[in-house]
C-alpha positions as CSV (number, residue, x, y, z in Angstrom):
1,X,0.0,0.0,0.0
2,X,1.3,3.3,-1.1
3,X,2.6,5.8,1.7
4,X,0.1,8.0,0.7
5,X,-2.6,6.4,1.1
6,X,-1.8,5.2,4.8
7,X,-1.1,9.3,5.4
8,X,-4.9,9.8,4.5
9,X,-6.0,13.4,2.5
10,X,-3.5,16.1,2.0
11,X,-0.8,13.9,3.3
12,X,-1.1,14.9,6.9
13,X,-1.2,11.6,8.8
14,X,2.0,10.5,10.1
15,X,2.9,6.4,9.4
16,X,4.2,5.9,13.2
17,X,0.3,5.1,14.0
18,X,1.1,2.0,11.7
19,X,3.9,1.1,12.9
20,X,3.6,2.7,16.9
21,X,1.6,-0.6,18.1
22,X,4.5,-3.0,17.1
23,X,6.7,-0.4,18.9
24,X,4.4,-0.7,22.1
25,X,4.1,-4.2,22.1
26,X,8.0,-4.6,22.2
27,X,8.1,-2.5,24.6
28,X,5.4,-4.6,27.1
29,X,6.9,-7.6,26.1
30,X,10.6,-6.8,27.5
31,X,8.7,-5.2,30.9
32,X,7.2,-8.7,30.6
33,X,10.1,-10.2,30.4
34,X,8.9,-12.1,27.4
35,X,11.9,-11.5,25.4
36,X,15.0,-9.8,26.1
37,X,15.7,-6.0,26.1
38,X,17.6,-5.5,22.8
39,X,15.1,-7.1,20.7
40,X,15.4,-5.7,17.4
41,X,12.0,-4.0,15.7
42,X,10.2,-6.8,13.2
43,X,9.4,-3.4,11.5
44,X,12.1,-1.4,9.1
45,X,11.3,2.2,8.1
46,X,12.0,2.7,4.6
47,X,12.7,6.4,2.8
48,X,15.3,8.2,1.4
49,X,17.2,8.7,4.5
50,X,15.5,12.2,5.6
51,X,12.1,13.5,6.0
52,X,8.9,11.3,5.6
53,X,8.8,7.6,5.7
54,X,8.1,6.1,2.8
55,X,6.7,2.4,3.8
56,X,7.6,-0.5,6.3
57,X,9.5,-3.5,5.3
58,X,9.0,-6.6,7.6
59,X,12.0,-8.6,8.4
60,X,11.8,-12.1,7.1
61,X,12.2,-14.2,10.0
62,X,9.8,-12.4,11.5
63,X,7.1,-13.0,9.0
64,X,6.0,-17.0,10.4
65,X,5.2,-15.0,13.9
66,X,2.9,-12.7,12.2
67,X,0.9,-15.0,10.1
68,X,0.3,-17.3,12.8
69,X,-0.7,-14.1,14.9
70,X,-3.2,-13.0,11.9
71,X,-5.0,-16.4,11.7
72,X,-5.1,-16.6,15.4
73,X,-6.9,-13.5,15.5
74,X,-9.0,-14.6,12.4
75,X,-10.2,-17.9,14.7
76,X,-11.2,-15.8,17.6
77,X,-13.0,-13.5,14.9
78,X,-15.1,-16.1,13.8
79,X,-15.9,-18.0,16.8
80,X,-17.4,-14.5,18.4
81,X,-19.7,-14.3,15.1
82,X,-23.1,-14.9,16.0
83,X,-24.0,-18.6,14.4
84,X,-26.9,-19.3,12.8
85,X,-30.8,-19.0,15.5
86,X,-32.0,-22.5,16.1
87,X,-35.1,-23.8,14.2
């Protein structure tokens, strides 16, 4: 998805909301203890280098972690869907 249109109209919006809950996340899991302090950001900014960001890259490795968290979250989607009134 372009920059862009993750910045919203007239290019105000800033891309840290897209990337701020991974940041936070980190953050809770090191008070946690769930993984160690210097644990690197999933998330790469990408741009020229100054200014604006351009987009996000995901690192590879960590790309099993989040699929598994998207279908988890897909399962727990579905099974609070309202099924089908008895006859």
């Amino acid at each position: 998805m372009p920059a862009d249109v993750l910045r919203g109209p007239q290019d105000e919006g800033k891309l840290i909301g897209n990337s701020g809950a991974v940041q936070a996340a980190l953050k809770r899991g090191v008070r946690r203890n769930r993984w160690i302090a210097d644990q690197i950001s999933p998330m790469l900014a990408e741009g020229p280098g100054f200014g604006k960001v351009v987009g996000y890259c995901l690192h590879a490795e960590a790309l099993p972690a989040f699929q598994a968290a998207v279908a988890t979250h897909q399962q727990g989607e579905r099974a609070r869907q309202p099924q089908g009134l008895p006859r």
